[in-house]
Residue, then its C-alpha position, 0 to 999 in steps of 0.5 A: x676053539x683057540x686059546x692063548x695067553x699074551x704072556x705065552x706069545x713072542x714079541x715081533x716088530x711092528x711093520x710099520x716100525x721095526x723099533x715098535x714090538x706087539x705081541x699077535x694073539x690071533x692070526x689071520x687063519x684063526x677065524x675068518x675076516x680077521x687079519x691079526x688081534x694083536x696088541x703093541x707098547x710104543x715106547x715115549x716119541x716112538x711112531x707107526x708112520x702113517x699108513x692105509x689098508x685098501x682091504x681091510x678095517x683096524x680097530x685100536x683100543x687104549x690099554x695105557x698110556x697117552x697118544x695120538x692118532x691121525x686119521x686122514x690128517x685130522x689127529x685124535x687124542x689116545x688115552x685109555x679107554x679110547x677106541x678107534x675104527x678106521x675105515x678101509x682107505x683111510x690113511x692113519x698114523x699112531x704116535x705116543x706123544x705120551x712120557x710112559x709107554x703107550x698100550x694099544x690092543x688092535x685087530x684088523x677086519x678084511x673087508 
């Protein structure tokens, strides 16, 4: 068992934008197949540039905010509640298209 706090864990860049901060709840030696479970706040305007993981699966859920993101050159909208699975291969992007700042929970599945 393993147990954290999200108020308890240091904010680090995202590596897909360094101006982009999440904060990682689990790692990828914590439970197997698991890449990260993480959750980041992208500021209004700010944007993981687009992106694909041969090795692994990303599911993003909205926690606030208003985004979009693009799967395979086709764009979805992010509003919370939303979930989102990518497939292993698929090329995505995350921008927050949004005036307040955009929540997103996500982990990673190696597959």
């Amino acid at each position: 068992m393993k147990i954290t706090h999200l108020g308890q864990v240091s904010e680090e860049a995202v590596s897909h934008n360094p101006a982009i901060k999440k904060r990682v709840l689990l790692r990828s030696q914590d439970l197997p197949h698991l890449t990260n479970f993480s959750q980041a706040r992208f500021a209004p305007g700010q944007v993981a540039k687009g992106h694909s993981h041969g090795d692994m699966a990303e599911v993003f859920f909205v926690e606030s905010g208003q985004g979009t993101i693009t799967v395979n050159h086709q764009a979805h909208s992010l509003t919370p509640g939303t979930c989102i699975a990518v497939e292993p291969g698929e090329h995505h992007e995350v921008a927050n298209t949004g005036t307040e700042e955009l929540v997103l929970t996500y982990f990673g599945l190696r597959v």
